[in-house]
PDB file with one MODEL, atoms N, CA, C and O in Angstrom:
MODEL        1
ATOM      1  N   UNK A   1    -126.799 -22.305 -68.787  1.00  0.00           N
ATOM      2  CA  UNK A   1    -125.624 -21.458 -68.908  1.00  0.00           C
ATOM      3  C   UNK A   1    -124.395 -22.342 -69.161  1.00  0.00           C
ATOM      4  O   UNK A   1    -124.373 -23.507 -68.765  1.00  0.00           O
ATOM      5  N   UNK A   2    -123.378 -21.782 -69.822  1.00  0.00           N
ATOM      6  CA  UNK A   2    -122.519 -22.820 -70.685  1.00  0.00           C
ATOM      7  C   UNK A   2    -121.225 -22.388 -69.894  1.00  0.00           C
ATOM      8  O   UNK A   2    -120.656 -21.414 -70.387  1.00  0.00           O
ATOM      9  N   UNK A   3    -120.497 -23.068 -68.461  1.00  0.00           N
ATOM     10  CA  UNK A   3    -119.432 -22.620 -67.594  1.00  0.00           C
ATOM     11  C   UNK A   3    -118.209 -23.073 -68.418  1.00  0.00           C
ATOM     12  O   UNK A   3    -117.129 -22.578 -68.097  1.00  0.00           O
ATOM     13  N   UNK A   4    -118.236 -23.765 -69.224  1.00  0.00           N
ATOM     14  CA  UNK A   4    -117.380 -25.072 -69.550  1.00  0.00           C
ATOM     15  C   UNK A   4    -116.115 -23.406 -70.209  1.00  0.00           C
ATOM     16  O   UNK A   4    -114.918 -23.680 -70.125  1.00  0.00           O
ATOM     17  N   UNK A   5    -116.258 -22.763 -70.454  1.00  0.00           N
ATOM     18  CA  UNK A   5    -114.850 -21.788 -70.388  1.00  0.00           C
ATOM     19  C   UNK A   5    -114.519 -21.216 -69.567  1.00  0.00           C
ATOM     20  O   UNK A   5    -113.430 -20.720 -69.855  1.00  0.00           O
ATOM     21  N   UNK A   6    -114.971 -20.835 -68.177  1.00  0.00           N
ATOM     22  CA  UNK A   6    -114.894 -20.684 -66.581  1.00  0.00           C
ATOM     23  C   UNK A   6    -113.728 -21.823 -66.377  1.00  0.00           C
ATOM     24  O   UNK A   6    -112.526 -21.624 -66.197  1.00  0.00           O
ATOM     25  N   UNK A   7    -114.727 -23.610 -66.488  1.00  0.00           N
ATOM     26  CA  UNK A   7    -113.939 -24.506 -65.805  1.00  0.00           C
ATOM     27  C   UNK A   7    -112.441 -24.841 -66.296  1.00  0.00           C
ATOM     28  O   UNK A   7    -111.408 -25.121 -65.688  1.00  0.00           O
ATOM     29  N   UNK A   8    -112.762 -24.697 -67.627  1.00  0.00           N
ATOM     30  CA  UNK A   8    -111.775 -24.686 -68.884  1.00  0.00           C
ATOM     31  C   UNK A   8    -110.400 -23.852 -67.900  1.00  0.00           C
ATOM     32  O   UNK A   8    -109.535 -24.408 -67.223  1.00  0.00           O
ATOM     33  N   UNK A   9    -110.621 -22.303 -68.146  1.00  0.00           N
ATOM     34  CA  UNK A   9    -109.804 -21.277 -67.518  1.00  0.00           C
ATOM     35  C   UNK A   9    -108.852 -21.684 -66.070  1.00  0.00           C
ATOM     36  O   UNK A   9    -107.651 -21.441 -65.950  1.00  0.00           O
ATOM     37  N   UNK A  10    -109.601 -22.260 -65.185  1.00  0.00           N
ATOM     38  CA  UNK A  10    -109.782 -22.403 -63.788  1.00  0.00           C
ATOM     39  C   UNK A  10    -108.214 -23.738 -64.205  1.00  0.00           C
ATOM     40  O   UNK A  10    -107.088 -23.588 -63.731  1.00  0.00           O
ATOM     41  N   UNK A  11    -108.578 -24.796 -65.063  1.00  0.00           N
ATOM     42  CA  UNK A  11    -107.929 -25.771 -65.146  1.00  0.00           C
ATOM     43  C   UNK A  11    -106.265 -25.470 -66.200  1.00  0.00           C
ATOM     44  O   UNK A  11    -105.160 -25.972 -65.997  1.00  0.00           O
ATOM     45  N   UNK A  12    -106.492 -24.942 -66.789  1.00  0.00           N
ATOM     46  CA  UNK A  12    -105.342 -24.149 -67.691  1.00  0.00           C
ATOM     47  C   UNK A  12    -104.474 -23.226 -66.562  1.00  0.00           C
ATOM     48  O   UNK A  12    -103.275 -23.106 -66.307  1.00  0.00           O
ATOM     49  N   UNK A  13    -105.317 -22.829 -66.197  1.00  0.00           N
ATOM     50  CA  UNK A  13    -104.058 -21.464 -65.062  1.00  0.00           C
ATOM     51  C   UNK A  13    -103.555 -22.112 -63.666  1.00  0.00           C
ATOM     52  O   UNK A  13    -102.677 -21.650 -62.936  1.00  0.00           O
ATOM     53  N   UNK A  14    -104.349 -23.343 -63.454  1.00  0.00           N
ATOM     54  CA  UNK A  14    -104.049 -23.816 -62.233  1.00  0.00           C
ATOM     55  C   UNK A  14    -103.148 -24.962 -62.056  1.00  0.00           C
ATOM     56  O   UNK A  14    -102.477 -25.168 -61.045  1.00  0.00           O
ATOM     57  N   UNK A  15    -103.192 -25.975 -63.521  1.00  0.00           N
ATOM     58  CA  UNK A  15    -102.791 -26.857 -63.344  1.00  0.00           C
ATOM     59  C   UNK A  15    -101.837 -27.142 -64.375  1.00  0.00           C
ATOM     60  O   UNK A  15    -101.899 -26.224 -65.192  1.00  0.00           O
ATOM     61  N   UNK A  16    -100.760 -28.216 -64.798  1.00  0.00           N
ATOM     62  CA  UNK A  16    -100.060 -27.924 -65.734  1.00  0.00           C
ATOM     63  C   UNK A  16    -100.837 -28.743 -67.624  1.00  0.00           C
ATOM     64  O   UNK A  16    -100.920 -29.924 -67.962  1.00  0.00           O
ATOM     65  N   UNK A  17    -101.107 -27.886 -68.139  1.00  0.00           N
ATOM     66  CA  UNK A  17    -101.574 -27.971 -69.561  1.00  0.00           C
ATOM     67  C   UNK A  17    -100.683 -27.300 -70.231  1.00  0.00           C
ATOM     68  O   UNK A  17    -100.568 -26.087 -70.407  1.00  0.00           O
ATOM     69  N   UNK A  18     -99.802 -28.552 -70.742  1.00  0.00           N
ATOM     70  CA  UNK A  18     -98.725 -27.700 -72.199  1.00  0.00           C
ATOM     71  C   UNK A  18     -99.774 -27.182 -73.400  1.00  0.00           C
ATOM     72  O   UNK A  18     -99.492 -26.256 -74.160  1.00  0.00           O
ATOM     73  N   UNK A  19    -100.865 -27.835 -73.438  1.00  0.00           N
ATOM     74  CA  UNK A  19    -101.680 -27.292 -75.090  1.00  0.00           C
ATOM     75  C   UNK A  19    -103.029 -27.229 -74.560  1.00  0.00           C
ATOM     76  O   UNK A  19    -103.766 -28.212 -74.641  1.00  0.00           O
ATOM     77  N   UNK A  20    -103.394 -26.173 -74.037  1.00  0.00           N
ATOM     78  CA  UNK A  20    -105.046 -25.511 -74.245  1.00  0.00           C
ATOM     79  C   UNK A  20    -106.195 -26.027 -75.081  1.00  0.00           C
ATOM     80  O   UNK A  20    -107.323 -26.271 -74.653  1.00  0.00           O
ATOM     81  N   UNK A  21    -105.886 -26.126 -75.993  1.00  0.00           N
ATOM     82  CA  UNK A  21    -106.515 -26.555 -77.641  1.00  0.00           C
ATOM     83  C   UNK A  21    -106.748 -28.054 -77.341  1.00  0.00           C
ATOM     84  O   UNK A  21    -107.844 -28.600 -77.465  1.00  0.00           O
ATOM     85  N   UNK A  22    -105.582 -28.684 -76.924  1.00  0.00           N
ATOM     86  CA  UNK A  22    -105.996 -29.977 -76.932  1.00  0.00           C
ATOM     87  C   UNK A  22    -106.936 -30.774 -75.462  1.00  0.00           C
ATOM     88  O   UNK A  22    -107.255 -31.962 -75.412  1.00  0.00           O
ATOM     89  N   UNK A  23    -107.250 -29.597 -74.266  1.00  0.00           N
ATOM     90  CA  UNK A  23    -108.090 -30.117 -73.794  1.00  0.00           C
ATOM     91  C   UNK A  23    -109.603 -29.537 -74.061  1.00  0.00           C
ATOM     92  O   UNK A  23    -110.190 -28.461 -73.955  1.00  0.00           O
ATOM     93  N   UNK A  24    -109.919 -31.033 -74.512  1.00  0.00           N
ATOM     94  CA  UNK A  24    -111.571 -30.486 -74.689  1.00  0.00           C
ATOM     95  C   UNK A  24    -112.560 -30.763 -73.959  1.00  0.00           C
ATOM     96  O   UNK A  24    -112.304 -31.402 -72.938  1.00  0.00           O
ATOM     97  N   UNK A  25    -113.869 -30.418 -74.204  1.00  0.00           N
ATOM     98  CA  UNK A  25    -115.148 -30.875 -73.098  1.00  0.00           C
ATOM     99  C   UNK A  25    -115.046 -32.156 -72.898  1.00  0.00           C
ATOM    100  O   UNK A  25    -115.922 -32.420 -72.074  1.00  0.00           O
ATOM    101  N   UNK A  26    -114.319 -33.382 -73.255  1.00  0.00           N
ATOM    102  CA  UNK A  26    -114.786 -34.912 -73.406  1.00  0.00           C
ATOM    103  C   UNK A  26    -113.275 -35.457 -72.590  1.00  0.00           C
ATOM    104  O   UNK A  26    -113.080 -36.636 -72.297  1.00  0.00           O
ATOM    105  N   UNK A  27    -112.498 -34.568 -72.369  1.00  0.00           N
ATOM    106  CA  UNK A  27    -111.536 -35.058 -72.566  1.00  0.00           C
ATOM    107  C   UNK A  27    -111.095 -35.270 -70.818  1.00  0.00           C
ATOM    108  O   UNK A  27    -111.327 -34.400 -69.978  1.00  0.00           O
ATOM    109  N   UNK A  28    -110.289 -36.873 -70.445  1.00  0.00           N
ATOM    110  CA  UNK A  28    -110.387 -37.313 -69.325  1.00  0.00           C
ATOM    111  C   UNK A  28    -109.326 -36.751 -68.425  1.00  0.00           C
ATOM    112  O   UNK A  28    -108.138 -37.014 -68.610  1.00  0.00           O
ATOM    113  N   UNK A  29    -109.861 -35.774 -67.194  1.00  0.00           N
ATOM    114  CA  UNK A  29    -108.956 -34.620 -66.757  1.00  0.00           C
ATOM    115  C   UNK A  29    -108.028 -35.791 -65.963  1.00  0.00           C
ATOM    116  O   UNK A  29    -106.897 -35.447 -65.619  1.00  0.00           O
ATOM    117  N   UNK A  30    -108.430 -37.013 -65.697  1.00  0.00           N
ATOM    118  CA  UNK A  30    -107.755 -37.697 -64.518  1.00  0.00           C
ATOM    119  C   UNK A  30    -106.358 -38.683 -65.804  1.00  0.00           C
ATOM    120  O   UNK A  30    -105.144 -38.499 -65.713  1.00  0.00           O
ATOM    121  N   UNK A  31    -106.912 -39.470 -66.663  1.00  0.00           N
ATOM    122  CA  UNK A  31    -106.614 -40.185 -67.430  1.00  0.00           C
ATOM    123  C   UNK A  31    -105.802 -39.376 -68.009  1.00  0.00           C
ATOM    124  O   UNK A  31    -104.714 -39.933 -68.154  1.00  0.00           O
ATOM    125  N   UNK A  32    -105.810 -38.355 -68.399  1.00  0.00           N
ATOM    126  CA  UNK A  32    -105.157 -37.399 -69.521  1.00  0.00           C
ATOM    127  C   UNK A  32    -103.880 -36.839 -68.759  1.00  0.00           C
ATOM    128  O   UNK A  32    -102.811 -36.609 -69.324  1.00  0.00           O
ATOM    129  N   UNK A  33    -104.117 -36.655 -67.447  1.00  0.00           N
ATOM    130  CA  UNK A  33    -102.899 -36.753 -66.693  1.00  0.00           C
ATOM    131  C   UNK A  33    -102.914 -35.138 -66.020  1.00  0.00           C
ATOM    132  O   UNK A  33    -102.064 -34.608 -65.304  1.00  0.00           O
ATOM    133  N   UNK A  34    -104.281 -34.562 -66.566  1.00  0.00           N
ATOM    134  CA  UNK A  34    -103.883 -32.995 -66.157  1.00  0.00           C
ATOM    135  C   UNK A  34    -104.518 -32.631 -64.762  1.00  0.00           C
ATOM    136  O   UNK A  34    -104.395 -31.505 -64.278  1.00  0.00           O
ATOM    137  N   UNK A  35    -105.237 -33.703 -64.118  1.00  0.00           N
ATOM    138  CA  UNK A  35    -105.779 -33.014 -62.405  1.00  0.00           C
ATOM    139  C   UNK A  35    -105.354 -34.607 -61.660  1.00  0.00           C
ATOM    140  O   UNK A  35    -105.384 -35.640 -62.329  1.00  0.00           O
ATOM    141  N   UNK A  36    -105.031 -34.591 -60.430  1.00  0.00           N
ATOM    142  CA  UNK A  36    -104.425 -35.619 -59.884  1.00  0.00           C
ATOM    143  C   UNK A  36    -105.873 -35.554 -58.587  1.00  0.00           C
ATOM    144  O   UNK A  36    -106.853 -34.816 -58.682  1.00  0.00           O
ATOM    145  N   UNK A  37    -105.620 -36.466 -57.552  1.00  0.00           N
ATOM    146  CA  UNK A  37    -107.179 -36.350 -56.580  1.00  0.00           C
ATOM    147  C   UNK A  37    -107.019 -35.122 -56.019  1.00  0.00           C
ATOM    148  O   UNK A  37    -107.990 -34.364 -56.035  1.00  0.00           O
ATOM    149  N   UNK A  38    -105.830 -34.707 -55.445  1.00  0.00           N
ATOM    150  CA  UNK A  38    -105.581 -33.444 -54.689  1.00  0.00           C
ATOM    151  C   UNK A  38    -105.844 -32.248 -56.032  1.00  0.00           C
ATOM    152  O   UNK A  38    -106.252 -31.156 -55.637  1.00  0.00           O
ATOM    153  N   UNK A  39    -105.697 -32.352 -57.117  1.00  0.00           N
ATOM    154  CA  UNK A  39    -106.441 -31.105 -57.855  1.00  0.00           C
ATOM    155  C   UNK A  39    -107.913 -31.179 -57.821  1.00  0.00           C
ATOM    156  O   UNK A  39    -108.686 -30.225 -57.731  1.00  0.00           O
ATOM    157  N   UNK A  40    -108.171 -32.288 -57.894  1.00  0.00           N
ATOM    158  CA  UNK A  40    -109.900 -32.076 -57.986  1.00  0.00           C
ATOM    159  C   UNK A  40    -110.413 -31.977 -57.086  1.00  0.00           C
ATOM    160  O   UNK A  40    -111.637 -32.091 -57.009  1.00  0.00           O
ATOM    161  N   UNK A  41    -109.326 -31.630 -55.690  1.00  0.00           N
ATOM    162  CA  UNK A  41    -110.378 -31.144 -54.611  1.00  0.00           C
ATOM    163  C   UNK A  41    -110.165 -29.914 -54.618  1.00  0.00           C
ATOM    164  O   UNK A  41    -110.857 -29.167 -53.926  1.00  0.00           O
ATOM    165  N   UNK A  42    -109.325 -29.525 -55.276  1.00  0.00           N
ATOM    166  CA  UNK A  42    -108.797 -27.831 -55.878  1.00  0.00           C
ATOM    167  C   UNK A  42    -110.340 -27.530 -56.630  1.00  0.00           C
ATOM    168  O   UNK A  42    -111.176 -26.674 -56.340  1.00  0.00           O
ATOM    169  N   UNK A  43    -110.359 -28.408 -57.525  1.00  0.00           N
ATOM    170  CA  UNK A  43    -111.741 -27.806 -58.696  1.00  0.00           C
ATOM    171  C   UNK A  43    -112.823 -27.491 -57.711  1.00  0.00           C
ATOM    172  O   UNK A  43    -113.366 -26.390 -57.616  1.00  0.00           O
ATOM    173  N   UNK A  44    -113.086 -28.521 -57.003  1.00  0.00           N
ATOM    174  CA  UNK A  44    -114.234 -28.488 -55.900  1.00  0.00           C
ATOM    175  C   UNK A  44    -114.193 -27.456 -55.687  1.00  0.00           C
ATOM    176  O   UNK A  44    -114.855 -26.768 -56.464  1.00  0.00           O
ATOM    177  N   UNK A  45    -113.460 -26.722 -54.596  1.00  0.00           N
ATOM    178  CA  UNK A  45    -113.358 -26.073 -53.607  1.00  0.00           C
ATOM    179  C   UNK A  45    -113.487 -24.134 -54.801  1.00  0.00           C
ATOM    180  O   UNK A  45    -113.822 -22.995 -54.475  1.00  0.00           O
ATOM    181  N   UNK A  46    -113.160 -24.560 -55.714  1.00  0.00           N
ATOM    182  CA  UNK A  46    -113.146 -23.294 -57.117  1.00  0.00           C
ATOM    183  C   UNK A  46    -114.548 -23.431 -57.348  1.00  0.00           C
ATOM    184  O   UNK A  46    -115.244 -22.421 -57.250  1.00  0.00           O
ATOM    185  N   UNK A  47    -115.142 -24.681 -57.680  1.00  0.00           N
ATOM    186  CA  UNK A  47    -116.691 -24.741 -57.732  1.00  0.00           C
ATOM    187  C   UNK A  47    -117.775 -23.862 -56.837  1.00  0.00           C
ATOM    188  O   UNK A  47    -118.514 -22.920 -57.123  1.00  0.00           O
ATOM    189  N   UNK A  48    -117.526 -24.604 -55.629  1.00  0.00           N
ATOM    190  CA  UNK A  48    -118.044 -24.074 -54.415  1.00  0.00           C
ATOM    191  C   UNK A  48    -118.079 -22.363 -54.173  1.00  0.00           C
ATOM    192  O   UNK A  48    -118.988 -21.814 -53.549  1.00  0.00           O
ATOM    193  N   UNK A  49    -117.188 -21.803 -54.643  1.00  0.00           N
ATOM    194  CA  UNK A  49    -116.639 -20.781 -53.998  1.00  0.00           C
ATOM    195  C   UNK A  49    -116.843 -19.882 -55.313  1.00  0.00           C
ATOM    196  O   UNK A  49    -116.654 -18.680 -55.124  1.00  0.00           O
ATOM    197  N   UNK A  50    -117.220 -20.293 -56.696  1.00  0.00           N
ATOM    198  CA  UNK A  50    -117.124 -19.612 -57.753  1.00  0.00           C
ATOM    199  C   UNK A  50    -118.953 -19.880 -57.654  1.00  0.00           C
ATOM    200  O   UNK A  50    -119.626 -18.928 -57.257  1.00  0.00           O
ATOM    201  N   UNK A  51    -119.433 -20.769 -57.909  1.00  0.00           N
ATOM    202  CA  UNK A  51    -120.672 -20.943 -58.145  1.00  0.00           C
ATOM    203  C   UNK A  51    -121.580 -21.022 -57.109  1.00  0.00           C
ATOM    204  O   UNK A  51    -122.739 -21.010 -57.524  1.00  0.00           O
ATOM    205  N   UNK A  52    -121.462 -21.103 -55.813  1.00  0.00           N
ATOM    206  CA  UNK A  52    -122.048 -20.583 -54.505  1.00  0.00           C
ATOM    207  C   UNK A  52    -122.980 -22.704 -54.595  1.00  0.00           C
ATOM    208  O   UNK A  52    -124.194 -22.897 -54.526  1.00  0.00           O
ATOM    209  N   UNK A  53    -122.209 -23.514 -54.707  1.00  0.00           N
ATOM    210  CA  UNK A  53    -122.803 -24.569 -54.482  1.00  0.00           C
ATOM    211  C   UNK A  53    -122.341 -25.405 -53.240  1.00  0.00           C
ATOM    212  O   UNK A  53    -121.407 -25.113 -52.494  1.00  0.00           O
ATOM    213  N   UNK A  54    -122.919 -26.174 -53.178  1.00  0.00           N
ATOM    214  CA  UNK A  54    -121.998 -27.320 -51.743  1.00  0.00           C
ATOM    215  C   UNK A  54    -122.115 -28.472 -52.624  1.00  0.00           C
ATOM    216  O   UNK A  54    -123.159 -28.674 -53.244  1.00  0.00           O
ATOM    217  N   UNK A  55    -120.909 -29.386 -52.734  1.00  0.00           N
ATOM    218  CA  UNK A  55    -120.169 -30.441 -53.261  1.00  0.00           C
ATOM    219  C   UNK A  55    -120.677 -31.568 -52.270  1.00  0.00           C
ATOM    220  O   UNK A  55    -121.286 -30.835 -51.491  1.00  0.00           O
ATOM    221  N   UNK A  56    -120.806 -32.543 -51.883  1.00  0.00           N
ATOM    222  CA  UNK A  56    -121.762 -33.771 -51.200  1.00  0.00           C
ATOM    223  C   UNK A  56    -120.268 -34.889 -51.482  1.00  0.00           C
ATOM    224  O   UNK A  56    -119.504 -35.078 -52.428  1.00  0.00           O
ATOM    225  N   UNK A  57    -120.380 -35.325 -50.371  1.00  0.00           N
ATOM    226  CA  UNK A  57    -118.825 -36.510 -50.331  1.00  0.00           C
ATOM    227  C   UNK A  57    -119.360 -37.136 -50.870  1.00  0.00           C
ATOM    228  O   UNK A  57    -118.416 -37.692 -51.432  1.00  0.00           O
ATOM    229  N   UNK A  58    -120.540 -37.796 -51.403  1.00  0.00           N
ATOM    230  CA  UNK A  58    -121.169 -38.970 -52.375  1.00  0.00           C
ATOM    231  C   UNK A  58    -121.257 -38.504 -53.573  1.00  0.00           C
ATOM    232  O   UNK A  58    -121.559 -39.359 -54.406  1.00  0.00           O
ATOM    233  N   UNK A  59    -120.975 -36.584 -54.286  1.00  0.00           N
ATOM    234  CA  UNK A  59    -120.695 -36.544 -55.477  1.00  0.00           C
ATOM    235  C   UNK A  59    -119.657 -36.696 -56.049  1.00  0.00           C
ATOM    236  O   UNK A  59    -119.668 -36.982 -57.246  1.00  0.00           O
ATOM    237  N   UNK A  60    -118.843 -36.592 -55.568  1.00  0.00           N
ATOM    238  CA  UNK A  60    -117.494 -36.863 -56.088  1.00  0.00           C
ATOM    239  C   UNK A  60    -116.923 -37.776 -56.776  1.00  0.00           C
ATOM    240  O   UNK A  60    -115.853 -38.351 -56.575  1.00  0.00           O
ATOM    241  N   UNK A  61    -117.737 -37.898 -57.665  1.00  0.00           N
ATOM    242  CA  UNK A  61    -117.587 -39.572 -58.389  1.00  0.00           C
ATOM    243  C   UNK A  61    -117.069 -39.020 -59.948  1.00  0.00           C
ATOM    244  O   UNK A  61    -117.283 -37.879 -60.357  1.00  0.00           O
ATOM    245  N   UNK A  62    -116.280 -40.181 -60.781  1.00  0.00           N
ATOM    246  CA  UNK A  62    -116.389 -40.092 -61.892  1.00  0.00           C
ATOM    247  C   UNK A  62    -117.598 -39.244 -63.100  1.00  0.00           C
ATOM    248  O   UNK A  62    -117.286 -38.406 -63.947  1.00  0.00           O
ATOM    249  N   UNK A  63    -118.565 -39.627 -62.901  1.00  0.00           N
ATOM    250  CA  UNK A  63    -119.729 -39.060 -63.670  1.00  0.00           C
ATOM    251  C   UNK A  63    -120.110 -37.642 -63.280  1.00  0.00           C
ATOM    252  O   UNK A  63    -121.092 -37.183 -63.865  1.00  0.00           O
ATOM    253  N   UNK A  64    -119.507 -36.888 -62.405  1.00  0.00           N
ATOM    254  CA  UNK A  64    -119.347 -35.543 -61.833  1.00  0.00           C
ATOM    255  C   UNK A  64    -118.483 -34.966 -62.489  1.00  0.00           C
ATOM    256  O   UNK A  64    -118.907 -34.120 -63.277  1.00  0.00           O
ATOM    257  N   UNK A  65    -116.967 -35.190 -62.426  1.00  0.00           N
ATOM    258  CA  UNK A  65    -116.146 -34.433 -62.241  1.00  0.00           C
ATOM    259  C   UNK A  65    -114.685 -35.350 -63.405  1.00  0.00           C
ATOM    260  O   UNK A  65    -113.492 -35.115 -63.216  1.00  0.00           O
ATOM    261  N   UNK A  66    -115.191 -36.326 -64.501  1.00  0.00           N
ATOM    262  CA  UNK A  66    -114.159 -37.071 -64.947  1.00  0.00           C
ATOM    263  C   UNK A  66    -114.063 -35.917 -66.094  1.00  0.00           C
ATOM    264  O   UNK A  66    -112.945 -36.092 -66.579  1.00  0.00           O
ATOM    265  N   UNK A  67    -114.568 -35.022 -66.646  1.00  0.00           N
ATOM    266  CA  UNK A  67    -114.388 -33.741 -67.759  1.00  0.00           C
ATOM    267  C   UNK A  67    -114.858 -32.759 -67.677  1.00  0.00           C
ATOM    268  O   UNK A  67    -116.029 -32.831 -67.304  1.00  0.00           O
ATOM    269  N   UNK A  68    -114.418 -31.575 -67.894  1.00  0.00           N
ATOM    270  CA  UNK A  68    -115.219 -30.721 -68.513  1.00  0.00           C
ATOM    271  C   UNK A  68    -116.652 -30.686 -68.236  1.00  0.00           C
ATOM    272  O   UNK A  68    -117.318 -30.279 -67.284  1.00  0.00           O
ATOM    273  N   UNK A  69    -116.994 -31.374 -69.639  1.00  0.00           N
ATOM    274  CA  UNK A  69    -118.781 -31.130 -69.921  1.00  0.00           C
ATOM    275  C   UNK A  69    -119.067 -31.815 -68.946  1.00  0.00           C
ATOM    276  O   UNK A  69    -120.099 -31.440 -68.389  1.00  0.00           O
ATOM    277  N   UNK A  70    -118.349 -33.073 -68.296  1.00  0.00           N
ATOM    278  CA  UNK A  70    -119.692 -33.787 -67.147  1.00  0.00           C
ATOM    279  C   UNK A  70    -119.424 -32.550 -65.860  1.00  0.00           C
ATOM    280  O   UNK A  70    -120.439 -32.262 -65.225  1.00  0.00           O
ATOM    281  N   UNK A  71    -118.531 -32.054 -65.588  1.00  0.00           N
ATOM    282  CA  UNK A  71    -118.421 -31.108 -64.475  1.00  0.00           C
ATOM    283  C   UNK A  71    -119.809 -30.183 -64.714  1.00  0.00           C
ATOM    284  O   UNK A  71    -120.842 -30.322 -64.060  1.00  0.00           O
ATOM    285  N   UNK A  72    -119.610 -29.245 -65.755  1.00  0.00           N
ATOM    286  CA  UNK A  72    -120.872 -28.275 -66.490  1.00  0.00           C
ATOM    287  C   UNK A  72    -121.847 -28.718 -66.098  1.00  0.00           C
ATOM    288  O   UNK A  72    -122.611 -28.127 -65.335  1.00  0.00           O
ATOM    289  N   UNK A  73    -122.066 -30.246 -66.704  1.00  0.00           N
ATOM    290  CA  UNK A  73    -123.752 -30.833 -66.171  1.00  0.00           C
ATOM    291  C   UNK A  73    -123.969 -30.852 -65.074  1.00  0.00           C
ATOM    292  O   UNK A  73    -125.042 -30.456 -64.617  1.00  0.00           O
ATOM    293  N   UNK A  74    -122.689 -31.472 -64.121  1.00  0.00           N
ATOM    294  CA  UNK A  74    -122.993 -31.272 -62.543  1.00  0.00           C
ATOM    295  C   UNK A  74    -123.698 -29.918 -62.270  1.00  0.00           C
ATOM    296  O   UNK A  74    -124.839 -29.856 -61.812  1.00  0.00           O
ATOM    297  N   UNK A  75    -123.012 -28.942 -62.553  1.00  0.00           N
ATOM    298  CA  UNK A  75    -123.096 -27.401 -62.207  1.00  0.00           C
ATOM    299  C   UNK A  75    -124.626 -26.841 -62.454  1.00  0.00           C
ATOM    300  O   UNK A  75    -125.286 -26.078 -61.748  1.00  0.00           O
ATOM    301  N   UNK A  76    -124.953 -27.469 -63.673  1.00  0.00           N
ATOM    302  CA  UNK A  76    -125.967 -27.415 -63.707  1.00  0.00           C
ATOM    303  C   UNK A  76    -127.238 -27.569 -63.243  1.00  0.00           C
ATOM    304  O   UNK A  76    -128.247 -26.866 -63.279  1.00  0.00           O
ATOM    305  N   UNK A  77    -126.919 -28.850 -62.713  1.00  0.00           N
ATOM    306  CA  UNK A  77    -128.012 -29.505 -62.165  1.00  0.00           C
ATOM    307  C   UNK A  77    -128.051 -28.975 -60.411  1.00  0.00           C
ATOM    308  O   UNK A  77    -128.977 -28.890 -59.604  1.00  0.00           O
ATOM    309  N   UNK A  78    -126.914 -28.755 -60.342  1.00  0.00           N
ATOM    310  CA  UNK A  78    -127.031 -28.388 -58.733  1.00  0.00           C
ATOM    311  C   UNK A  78    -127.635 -27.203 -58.757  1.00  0.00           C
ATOM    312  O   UNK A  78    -128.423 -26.837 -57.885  1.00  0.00           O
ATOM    313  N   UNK A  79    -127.196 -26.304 -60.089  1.00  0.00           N
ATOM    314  CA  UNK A  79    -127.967 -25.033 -59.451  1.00  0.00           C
ATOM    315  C   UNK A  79    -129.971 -25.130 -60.000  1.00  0.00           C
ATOM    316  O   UNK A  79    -131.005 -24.809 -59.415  1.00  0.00           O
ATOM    317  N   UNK A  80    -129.737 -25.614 -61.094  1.00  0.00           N
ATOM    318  CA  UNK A  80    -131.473 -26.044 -60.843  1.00  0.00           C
ATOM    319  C   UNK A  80    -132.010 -26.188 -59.628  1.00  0.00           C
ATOM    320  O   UNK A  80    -133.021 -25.548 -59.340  1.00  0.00           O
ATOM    321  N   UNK A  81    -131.421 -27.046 -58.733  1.00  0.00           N
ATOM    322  CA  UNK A  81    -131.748 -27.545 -57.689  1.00  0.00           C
ATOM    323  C   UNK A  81    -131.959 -26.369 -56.569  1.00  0.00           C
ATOM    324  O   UNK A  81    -132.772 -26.473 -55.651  1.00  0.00           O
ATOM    325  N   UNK A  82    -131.221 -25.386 -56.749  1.00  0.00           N
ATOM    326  CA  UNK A  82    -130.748 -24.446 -55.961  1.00  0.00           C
ATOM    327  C   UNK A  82    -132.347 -23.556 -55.713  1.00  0.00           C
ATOM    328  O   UNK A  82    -132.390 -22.551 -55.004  1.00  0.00           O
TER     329      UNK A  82
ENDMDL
END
């Protein structure tokens, strides 16, 4: 299942993005300047609570949560798991 316009949404209404268009699946939410640590415990906690998952203090890493699509894959894989 393809969330990545869920997470997309979640990050546009919550956080400040002057141009929509220009964030894409690849694009670095931390580097790019649009989620700070205290937003991405915002995303978490939207994750959790949108997708019925539990977040692990050892996922919280770059390769989780540094875009878009790697968020999706997370999402993914947790709910396989599920």
């Amino acid at each position: 299942m393809n969330h990545a316009p869920q997470v997309k949404k979640f990050i546009v209404e919550n956080f400040y993005v002057s141009d929509a268009n220009a964030l894409g699946p690849e694009t670095s939410l931390l580097e790019g300047g649009y989620v700070d640590s205290t937003g991405m415990l915002e995303i978490v906690t939207f994750l959790e609570e949108k997708f019925s998952i539990k977040v692990a203090e050892e996922e919280l890493v770059p390769e989780n949560f540094e875009t878009i699509a790697r968020i999706c894959a997370y999402l993914e894989r947790k709910q396989a798991k599920a």
